[in-house]
ROMARVO-395373 format. One line per 5 residues: their letters; for each residue x negated, y negated, z negated of C-alpha. Coordinates in nm, 4 decimals, padded with zeros to 6 digits. Each point is the difference from the previous one (the first is absolute). Example, Ala and Ser with C-alpha at 12.3 -4.5 7.8 and 13.67 -1.06 7.14 Angstrom:
AS	-01.2300/00.4500/-00.7800  -00.1370/-00.3440/00.0660 .
END
This chain:
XXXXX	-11.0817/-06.8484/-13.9897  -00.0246/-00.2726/-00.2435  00.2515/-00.2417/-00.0812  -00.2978/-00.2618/00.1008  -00.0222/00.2056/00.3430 .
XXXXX	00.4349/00.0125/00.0826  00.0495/-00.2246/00.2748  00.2901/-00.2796/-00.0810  00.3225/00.0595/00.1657  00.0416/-00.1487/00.3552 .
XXXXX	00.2887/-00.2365/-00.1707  -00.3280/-00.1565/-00.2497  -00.2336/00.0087/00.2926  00.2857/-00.2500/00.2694  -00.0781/-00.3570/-00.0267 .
XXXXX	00.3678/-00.0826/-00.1176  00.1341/00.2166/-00.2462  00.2918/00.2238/00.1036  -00.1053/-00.0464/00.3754  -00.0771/00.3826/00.0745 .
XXXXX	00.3572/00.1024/-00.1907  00.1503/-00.2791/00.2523  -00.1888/00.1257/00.3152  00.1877/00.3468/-00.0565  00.3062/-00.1286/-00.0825 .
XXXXX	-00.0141/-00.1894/00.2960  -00.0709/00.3329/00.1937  00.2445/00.1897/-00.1273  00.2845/-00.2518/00.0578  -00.0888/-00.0451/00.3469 .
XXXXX	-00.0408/00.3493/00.1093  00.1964/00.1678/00.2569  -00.0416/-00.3755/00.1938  -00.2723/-00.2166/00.1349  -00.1313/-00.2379/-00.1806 .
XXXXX	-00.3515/-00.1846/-00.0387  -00.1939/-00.0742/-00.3281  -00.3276/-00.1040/00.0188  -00.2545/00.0770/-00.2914  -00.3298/-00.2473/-00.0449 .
XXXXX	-00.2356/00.2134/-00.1562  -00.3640/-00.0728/00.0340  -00.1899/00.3207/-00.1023  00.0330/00.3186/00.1576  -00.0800/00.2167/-00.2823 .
XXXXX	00.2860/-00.2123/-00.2118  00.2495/00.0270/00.3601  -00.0755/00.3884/00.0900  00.0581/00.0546/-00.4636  00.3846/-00.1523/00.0563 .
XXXXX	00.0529/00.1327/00.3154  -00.0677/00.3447/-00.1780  00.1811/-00.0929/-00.3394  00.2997/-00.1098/00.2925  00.0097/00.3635/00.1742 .
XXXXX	00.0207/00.1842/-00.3283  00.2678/-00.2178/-00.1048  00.1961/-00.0081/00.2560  -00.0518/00.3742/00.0436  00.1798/00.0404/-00.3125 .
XXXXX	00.3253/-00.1792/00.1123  00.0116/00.2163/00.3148  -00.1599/-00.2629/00.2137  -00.3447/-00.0066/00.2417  -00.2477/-00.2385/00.0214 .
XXXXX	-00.2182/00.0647/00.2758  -00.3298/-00.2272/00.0748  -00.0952/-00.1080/00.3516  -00.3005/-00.0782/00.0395  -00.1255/-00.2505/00.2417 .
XXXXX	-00.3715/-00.0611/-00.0870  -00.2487/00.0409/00.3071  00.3381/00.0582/00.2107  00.1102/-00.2744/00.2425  00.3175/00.0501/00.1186 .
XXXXX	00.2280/-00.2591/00.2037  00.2684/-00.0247/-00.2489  00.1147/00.1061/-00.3176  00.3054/00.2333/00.1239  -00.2595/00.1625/00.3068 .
XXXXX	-00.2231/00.0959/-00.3226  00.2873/00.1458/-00.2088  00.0627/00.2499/00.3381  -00.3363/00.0630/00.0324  -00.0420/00.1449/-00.3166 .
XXXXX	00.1310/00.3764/-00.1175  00.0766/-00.0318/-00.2945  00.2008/-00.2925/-00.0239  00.1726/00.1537/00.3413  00.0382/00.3449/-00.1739 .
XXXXX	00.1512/-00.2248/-00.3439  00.1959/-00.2440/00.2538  00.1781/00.3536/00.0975  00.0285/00.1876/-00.2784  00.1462/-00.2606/-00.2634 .
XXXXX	00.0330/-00.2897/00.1307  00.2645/-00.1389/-00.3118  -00.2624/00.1038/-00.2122  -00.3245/-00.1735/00.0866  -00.1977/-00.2997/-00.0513 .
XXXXX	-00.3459/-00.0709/00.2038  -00.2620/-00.1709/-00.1515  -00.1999/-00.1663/00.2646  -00.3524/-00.0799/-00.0632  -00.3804/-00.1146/00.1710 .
XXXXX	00.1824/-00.2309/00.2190  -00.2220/-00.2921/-00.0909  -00.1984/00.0609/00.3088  00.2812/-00.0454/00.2494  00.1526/-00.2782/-00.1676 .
XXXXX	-00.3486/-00.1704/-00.0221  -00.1041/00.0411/00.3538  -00.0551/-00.2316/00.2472  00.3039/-00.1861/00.1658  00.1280/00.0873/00.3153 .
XXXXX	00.1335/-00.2385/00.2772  00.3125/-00.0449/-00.2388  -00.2500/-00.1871/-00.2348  00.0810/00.3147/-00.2528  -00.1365/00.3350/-00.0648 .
XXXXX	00.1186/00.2303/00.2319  00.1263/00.2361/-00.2293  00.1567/-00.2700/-00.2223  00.1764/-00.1670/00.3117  00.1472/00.3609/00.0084 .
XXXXX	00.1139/-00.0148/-00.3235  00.2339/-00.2965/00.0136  00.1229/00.1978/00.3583  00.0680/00.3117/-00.1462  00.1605/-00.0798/-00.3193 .
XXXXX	00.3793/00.1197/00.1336  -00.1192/00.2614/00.1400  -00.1467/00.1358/-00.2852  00.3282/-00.0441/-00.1570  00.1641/00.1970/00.2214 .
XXXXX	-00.3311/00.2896/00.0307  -00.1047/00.0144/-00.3510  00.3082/00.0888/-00.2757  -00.2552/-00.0413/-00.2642  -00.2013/-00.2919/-00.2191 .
XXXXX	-00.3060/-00.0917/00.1588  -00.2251/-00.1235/-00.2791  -00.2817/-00.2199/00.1023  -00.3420/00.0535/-00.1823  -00.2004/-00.3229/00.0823 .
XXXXX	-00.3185/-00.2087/-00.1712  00.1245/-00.3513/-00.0271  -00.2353/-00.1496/00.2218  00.2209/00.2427/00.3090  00.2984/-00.0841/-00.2216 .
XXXXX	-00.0448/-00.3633/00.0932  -00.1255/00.0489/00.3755  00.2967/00.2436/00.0588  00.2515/-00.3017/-00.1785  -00.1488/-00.2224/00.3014 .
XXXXX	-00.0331/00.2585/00.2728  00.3051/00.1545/-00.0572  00.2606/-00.2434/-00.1833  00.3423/00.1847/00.1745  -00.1273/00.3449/-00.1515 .
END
């Protein structure tokens, strides 16, 4: 590979500079606990690249980051589709003090048509869930979200 071919480093490639170094800071401080951040990122390719960059560096520290994936899923609330899937359960068990989840391809449920609340369905859920996610998930949940669902999920879901 040519130095024409490398790739910048995720930290060049972040809108902001430092913004990836604060992202796993902020991971690191906060795990063992729950706590939300919430990531606007607008391509995939760019999102799944720090996501990756994330896991190995975390991995190094002794720490998990494990992706849930929500794309062509629709589940009722954030919390029903952290049970639902194994290997955040099997992580959830295993080392809990140790893991982050990085939550992604929820633009869809956040997006979708509002219920009789006047809300998405599963954002409604959102702002009802938030303690008990506290109290279920011992872990950062990190939000991957374009900004257009960043926005929509600010007005659907303003308690979460």
């Amino acid at each position: 590979m040519t130095a024409r071919d490398a790739r910048p480093p995720l930290e060049m490639e972040a809108e902001l500079p430092g913004e990836y170094e604060r992202l796993r800071r902020f991971i690191l401080y906060h795990l063992g606990g729950f706590t939300l951040g919430l990531v606007r990122v607008n391509d995939p390719h760019q999102r799944d690249n720090i996501i990756a960059s994330l896991r190995e560096a975390l991995a190094a520290d002794d720490a998990q980051l494990v992706r849930l994936d929500l794309t062509n899923l629709h589940p009722l609330s954030l919390r029903a589709a952290i049970d639902a899937d194994p290997d955040v359960r099997r992580a959830l068990l295993s080392a809990p003090s140790r893991l982050a989840l990085a939550v992604v391809g929820a633009e869809h449920l956040i997006e979708a048509e509002a219920d009789k609340t006047g809300r998405p369905a599963f954002a409604a859920a959102l702002n009802i869930e938030r303690d008990a996610l506290h109290r279920a998930v011992p872990a950062p949940i990190i939000l991957f979200l374009t900004d257009h669902a960043m926005d929509r999920l600010d007005l659907a879901a303003p308690d979460f």
